[in-house]
Biotite code that builds the C-alpha atoms (Angstrom):
import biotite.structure as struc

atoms = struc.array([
    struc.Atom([-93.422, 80.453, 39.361], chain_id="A", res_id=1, res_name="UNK", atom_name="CA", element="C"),
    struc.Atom([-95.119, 83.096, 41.767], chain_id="A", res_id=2, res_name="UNK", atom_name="CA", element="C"),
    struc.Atom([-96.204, 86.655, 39.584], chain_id="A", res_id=3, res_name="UNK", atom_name="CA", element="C"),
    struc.Atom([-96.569, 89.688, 42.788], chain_id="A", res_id=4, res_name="UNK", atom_name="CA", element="C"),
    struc.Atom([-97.924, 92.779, 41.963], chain_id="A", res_id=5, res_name="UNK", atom_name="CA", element="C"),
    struc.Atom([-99.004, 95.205, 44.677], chain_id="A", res_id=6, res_name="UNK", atom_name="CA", element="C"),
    struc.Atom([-100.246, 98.884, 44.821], chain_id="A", res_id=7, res_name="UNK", atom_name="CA", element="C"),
    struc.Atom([-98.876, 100.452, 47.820], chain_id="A", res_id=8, res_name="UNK", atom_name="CA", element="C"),
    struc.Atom([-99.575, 103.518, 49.095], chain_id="A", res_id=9, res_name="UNK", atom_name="CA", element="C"),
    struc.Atom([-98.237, 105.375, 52.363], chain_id="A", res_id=10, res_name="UNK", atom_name="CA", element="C"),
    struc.Atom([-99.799, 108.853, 53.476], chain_id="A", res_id=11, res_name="UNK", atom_name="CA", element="C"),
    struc.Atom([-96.224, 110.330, 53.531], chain_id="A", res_id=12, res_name="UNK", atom_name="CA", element="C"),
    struc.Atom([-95.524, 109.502, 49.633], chain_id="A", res_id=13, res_name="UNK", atom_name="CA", element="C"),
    struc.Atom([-97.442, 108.695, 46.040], chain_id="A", res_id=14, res_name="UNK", atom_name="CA", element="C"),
    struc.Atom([-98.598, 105.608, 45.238], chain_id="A", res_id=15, res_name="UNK", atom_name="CA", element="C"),
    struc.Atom([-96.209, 102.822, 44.212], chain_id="A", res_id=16, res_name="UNK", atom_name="CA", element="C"),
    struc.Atom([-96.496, 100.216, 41.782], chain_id="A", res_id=17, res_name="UNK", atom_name="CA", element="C"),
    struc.Atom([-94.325, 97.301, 42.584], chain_id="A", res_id=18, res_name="UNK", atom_name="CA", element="C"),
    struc.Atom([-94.571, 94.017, 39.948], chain_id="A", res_id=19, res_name="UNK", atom_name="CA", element="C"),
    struc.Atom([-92.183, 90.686, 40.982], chain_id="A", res_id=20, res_name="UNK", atom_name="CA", element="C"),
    struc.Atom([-91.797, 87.393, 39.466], chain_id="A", res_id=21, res_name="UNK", atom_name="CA", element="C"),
    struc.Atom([-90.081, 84.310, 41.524], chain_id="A", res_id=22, res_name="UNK", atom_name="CA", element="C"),
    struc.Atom([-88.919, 80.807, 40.096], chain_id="A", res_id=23, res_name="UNK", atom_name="CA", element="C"),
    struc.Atom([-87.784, 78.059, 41.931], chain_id="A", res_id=24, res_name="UNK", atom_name="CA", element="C"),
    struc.Atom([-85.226, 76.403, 39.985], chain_id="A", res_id=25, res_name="UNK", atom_name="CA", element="C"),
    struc.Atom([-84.891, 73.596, 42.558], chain_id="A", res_id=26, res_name="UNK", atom_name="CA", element="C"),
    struc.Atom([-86.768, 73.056, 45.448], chain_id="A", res_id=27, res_name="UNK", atom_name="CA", element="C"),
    struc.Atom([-84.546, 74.947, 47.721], chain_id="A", res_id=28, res_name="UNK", atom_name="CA", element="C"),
    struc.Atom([-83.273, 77.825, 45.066], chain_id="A", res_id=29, res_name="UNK", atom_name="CA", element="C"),
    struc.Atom([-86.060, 80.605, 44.246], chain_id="A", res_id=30, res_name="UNK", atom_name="CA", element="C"),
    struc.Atom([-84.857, 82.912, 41.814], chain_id="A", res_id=31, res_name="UNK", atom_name="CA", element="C"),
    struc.Atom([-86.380, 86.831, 42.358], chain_id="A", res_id=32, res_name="UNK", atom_name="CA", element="C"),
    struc.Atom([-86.493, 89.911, 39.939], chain_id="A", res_id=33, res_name="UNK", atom_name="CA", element="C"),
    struc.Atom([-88.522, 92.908, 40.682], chain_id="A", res_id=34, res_name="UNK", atom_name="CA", element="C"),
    struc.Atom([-89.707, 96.271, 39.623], chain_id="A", res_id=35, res_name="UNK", atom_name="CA", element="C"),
    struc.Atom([-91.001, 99.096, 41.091], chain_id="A", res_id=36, res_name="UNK", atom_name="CA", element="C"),
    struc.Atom([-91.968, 102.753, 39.616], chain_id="A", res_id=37, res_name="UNK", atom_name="CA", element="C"),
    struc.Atom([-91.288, 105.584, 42.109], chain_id="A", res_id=38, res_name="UNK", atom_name="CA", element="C"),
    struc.Atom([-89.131, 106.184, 43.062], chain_id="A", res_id=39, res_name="UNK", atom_name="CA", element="C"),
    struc.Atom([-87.925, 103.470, 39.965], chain_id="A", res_id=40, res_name="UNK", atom_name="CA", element="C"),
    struc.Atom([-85.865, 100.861, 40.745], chain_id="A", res_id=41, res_name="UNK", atom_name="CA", element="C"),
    struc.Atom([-85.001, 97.312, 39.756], chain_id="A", res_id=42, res_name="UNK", atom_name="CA", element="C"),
    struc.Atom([-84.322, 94.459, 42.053], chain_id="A", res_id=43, res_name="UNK", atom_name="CA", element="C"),
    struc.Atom([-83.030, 90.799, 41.616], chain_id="A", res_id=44, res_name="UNK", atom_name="CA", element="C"),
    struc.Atom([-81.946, 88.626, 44.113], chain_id="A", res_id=45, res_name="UNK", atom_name="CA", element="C"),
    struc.Atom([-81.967, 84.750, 44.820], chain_id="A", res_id=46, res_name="UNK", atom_name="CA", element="C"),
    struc.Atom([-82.745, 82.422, 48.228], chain_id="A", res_id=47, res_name="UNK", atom_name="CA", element="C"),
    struc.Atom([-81.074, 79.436, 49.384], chain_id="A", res_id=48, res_name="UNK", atom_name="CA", element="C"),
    struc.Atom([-82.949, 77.167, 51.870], chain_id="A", res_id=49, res_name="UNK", atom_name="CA", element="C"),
    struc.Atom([-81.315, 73.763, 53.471], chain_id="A", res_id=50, res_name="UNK", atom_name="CA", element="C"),
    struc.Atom([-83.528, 72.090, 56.037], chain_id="A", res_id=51, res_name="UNK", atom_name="CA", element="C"),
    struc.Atom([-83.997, 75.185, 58.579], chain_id="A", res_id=52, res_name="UNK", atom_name="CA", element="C"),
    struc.Atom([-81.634, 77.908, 57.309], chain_id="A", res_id=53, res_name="UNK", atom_name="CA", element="C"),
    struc.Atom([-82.364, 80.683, 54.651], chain_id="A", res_id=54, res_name="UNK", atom_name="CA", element="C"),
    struc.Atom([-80.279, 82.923, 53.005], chain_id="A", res_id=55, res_name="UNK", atom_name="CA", element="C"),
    struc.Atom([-81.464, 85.449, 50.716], chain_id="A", res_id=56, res_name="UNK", atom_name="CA", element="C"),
    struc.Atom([-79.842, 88.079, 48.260], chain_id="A", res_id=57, res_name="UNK", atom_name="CA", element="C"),
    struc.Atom([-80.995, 91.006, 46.240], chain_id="A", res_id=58, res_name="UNK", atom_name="CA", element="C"),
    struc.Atom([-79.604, 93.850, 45.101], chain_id="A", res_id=59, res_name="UNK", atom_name="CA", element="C"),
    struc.Atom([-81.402, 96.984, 44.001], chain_id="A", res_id=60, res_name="UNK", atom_name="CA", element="C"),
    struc.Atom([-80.726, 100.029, 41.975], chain_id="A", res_id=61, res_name="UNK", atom_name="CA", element="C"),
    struc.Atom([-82.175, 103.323, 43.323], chain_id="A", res_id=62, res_name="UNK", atom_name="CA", element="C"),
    struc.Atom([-82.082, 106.646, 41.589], chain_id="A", res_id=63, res_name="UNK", atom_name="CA", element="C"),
    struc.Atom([-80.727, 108.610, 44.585], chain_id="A", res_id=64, res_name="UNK", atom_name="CA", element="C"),
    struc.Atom([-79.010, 105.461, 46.318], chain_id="A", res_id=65, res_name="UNK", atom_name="CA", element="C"),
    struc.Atom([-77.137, 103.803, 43.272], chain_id="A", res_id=66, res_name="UNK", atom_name="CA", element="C"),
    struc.Atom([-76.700, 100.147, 43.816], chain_id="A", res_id=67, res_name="UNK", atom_name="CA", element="C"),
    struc.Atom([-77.858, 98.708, 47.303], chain_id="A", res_id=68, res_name="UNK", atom_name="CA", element="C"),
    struc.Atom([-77.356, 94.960, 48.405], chain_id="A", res_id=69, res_name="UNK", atom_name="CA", element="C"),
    struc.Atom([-79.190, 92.999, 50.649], chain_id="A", res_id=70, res_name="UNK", atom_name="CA", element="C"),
    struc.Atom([-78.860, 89.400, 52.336], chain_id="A", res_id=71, res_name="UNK", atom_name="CA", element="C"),
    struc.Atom([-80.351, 87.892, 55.237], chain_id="A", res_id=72, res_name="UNK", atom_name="CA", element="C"),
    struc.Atom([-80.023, 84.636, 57.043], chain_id="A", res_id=73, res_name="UNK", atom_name="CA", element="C"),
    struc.Atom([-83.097, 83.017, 58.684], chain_id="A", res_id=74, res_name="UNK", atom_name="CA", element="C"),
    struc.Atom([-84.214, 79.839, 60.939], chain_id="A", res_id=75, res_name="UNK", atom_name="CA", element="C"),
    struc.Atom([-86.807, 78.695, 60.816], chain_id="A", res_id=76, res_name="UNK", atom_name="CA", element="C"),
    struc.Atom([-88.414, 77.380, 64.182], chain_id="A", res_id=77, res_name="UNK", atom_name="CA", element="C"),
    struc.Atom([-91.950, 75.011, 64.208], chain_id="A", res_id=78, res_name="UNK", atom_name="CA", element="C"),
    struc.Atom([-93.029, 72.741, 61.261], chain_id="A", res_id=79, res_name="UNK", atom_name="CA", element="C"),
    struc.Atom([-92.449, 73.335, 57.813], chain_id="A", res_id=80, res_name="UNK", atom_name="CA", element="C"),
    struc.Atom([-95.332, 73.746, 55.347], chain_id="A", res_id=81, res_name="UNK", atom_name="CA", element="C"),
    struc.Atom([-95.374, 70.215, 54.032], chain_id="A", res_id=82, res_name="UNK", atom_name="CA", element="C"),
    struc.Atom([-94.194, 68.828, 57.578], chain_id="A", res_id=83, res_name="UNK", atom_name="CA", element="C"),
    struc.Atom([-97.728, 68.144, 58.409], chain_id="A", res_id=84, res_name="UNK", atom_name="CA", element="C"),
    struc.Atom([-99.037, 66.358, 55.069], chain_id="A", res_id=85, res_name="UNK", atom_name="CA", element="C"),
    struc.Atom([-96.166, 63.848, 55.579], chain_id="A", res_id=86, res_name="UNK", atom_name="CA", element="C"),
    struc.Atom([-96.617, 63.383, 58.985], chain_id="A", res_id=87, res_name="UNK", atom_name="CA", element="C"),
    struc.Atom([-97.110, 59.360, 59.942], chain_id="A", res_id=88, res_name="UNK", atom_name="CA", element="C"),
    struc.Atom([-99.540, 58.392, 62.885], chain_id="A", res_id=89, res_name="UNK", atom_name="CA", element="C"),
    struc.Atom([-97.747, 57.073, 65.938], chain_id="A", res_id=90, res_name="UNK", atom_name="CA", element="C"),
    struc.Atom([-98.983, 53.544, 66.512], chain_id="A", res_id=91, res_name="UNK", atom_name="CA", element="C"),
    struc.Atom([-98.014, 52.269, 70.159], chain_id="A", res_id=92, res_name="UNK", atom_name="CA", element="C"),
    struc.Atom([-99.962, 49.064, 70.395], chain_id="A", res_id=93, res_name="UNK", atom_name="CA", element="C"),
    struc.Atom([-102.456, 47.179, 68.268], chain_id="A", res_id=94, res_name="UNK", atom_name="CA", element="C"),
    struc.Atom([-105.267, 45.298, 69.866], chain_id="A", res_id=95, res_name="UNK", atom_name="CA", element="C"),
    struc.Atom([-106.307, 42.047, 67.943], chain_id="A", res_id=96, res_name="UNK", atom_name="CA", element="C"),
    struc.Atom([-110.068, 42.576, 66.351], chain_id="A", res_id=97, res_name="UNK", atom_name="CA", element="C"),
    struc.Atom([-111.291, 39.822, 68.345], chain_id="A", res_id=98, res_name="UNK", atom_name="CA", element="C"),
    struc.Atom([-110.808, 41.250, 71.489], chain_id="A", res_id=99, res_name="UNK", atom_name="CA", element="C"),
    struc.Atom([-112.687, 44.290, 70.600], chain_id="A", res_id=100, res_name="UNK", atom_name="CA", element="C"),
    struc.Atom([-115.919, 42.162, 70.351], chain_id="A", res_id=101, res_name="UNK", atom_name="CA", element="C"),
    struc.Atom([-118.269, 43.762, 73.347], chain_id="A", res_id=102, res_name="UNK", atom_name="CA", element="C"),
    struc.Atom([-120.588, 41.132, 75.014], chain_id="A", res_id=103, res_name="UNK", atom_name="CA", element="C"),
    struc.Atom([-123.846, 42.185, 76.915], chain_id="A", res_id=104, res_name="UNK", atom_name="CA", element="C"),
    struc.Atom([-124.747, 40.962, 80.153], chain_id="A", res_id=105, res_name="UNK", atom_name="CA", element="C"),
    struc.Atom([-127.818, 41.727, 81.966], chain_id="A", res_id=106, res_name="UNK", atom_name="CA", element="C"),
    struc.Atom([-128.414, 42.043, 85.517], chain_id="A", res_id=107, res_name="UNK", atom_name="CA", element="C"),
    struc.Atom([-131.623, 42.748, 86.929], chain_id="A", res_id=108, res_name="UNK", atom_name="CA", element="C"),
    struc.Atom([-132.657, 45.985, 85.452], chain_id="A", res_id=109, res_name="UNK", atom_name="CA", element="C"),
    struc.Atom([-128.844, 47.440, 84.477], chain_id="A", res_id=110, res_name="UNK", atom_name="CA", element="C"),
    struc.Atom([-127.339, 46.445, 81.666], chain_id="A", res_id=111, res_name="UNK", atom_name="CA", element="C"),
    struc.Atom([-123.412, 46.601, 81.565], chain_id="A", res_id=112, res_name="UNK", atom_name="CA", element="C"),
    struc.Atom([-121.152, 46.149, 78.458], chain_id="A", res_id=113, res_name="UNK", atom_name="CA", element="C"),
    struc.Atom([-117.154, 43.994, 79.343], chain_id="A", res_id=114, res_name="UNK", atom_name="CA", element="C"),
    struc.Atom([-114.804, 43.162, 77.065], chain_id="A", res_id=115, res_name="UNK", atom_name="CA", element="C"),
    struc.Atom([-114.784, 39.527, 77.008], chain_id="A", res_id=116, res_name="UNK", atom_name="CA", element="C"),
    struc.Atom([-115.525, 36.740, 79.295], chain_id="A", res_id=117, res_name="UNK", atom_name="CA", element="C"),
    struc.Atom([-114.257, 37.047, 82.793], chain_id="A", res_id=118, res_name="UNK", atom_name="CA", element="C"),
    struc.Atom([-112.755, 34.061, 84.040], chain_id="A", res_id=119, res_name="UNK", atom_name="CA", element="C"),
    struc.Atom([-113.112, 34.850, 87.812], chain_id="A", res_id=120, res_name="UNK", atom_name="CA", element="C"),
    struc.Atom([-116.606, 35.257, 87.991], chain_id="A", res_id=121, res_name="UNK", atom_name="CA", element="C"),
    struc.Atom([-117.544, 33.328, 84.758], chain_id="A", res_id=122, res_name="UNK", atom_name="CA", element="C"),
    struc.Atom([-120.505, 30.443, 84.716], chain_id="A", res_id=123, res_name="UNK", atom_name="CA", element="C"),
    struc.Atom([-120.659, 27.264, 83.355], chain_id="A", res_id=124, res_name="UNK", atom_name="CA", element="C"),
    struc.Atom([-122.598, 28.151, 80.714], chain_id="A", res_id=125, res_name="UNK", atom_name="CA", element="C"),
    struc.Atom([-120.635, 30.856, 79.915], chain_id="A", res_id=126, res_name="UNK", atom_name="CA", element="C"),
    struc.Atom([-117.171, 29.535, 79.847], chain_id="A", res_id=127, res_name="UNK", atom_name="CA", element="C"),
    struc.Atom([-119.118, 26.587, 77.377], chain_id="A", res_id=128, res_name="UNK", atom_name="CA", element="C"),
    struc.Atom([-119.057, 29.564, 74.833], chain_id="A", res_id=129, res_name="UNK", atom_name="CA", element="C"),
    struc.Atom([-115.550, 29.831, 74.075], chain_id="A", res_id=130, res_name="UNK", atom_name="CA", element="C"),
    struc.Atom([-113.953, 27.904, 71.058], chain_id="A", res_id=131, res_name="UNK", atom_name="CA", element="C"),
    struc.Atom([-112.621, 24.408, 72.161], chain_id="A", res_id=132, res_name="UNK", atom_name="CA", element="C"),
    struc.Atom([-114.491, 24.844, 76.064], chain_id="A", res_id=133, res_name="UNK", atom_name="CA", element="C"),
    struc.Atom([-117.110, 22.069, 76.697], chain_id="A", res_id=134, res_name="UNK", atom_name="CA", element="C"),
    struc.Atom([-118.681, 20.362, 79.472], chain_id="A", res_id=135, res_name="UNK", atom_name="CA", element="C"),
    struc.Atom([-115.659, 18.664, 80.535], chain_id="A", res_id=136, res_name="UNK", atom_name="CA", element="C"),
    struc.Atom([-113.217, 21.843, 80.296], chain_id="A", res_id=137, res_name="UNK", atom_name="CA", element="C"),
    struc.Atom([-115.529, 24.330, 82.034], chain_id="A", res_id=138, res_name="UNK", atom_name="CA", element="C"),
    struc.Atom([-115.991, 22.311, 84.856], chain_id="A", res_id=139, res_name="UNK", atom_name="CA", element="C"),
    struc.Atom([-112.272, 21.987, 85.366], chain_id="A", res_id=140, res_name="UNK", atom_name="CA", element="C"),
    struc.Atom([-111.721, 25.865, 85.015], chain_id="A", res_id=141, res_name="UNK", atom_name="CA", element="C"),
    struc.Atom([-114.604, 26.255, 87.754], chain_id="A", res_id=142, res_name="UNK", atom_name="CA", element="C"),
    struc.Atom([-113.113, 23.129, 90.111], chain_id="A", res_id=143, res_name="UNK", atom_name="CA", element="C"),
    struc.Atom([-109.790, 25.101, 89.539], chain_id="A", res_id=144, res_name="UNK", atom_name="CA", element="C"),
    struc.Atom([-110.499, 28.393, 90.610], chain_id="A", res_id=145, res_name="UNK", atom_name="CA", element="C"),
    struc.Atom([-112.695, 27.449, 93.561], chain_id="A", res_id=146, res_name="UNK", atom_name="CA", element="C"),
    struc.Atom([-109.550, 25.239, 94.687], chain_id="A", res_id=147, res_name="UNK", atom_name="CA", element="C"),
    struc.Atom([-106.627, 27.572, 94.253], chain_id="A", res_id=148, res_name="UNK", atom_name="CA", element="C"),
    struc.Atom([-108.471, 31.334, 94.500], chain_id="A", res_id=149, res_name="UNK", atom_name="CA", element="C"),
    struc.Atom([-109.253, 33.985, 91.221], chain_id="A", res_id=150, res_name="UNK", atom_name="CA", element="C"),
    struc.Atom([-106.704, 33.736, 88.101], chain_id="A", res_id=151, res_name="UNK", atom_name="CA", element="C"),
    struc.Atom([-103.968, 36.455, 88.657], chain_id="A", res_id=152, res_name="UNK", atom_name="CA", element="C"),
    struc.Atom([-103.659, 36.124, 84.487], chain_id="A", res_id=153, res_name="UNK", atom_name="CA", element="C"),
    struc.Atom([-105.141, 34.640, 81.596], chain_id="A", res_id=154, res_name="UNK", atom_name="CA", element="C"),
    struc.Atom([-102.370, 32.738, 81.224], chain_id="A", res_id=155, res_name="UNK", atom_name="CA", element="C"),
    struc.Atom([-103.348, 30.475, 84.477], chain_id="A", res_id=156, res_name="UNK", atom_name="CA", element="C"),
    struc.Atom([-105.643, 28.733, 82.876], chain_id="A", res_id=157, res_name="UNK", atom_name="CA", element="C"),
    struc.Atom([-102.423, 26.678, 81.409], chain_id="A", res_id=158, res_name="UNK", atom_name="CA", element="C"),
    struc.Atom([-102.484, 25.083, 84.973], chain_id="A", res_id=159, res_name="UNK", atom_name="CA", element="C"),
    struc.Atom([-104.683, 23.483, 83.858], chain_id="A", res_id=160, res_name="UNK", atom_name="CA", element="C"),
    struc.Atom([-104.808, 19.419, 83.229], chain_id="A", res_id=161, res_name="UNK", atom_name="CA", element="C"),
    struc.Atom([-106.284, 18.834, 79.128], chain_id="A", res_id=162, res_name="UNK", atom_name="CA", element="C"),
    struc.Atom([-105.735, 22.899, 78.210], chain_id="A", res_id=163, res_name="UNK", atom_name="CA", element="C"),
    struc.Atom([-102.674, 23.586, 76.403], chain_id="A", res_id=164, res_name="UNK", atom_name="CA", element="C"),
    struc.Atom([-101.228, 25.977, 74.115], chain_id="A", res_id=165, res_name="UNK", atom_name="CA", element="C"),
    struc.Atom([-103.179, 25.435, 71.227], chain_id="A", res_id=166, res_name="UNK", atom_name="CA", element="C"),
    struc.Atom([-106.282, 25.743, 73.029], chain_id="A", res_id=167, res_name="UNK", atom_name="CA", element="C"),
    struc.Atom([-105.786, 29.136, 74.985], chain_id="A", res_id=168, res_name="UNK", atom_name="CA", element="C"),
    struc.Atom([-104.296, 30.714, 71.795], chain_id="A", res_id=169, res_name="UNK", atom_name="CA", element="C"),
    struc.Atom([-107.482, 29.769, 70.162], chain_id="A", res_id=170, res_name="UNK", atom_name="CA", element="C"),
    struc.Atom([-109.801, 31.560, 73.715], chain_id="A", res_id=171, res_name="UNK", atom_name="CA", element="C"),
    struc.Atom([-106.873, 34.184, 74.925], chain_id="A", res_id=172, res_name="UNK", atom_name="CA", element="C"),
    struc.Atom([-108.461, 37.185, 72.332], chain_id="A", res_id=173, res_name="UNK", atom_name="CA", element="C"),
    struc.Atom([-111.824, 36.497, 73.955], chain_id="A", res_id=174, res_name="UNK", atom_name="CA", element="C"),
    struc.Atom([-111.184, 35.992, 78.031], chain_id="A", res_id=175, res_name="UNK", atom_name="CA", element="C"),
    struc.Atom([-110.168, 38.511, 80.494], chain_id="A", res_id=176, res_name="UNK", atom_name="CA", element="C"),
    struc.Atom([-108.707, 38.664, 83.902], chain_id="A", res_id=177, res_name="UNK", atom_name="CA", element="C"),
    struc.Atom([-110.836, 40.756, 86.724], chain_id="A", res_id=178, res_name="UNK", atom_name="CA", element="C"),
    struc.Atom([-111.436, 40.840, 90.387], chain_id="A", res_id=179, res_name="UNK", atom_name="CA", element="C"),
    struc.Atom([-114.326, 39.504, 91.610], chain_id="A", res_id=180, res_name="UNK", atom_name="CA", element="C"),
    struc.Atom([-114.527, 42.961, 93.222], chain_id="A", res_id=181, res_name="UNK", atom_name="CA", element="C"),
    struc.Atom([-114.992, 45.035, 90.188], chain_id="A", res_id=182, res_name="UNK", atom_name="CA", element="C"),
    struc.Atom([-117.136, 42.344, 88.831], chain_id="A", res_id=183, res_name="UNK", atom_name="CA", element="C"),
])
């Protein structure tokens, strides 16, 4: 229920008193009444709203005028009111955690942060840290890539002899494809 009472005054005429009360009965029917004291009048009306439209009644008695009647039919154009609070955010892709993980490497004096191990320019040592790499695996992956050129995708490493599916699932959140030019 929504109580309105305004004091209006215009230079050209006395001051007004006008008191309202609306009730939404449903949540697309508001139900008006209204009074007002000079000149005095009485007003009731109701307003229909389905998705975008609007249409709104009243009639009014006037001393001079008798009975007047009113309607109007609106659209409404943007967001509603409660649009926004219902609003879901837009997910286009999720990354998996582990492949948020930063590493640091240091070079000289600069330090630079990648995202993951590169395969094309990664060590020994380095490739050693990955779950399921040792000695034996890491030397293949070098032997590999000096034989046949960089990886075009992580998913080359599969050429592999002794890595398989179950071991690049467990390494494919944590390795990452580059050129050895933007090392």
């Amino acid at each position: 229920m929504i109580l309105n009472l305004e004091i209006f005054k215009d230079v050209r005429f006395e001051q007004e008193i006008r008191f309202g009360v609306e009730f939404k009965a449903f949540d697309n029917l508001a139900l008006r009444t209204g009074t007002a004291n000079n000149p005095s009048r009485f007003s009731a009306g109701f307003g229909i709203r389905v998705n975008r439209f609007t249409v709104d009644y009243a009639f009014f008695t006037h001393n001079n005028l008798g009975l007047t009647q009113q309607m109007t039919f609106s659209i409404h154009f943007g967001r509603k009111k409660d649009e926004g609070k219902k609003a879901k955010e837009l997910v286009i892709a999720e990354v998996p955690k582990k492949s948020m993980d930063l590493s640091l490497e240091t070079q000289s004096d600069s330090v630079t942060v990648t995202q993951g191990i590169n395969i094309n320019t990664a060590s020994h040592e380095e490739l050693k840290k990955l779950p399921g790499i040792g000695e034996k695996l890491a030397s293949l992956i070098i032997e590999y890539r000096e034989k046949n050129g960089p990886f075009l995708e992580t998913r080359d490493l599969l050429n592999i002899p002794r890595i398989g599916i179950k071991t690049f699932e467990k390494i494919k959140a944590q390795i990452v494809v580059r050129d050895i030019a933007n090392k």
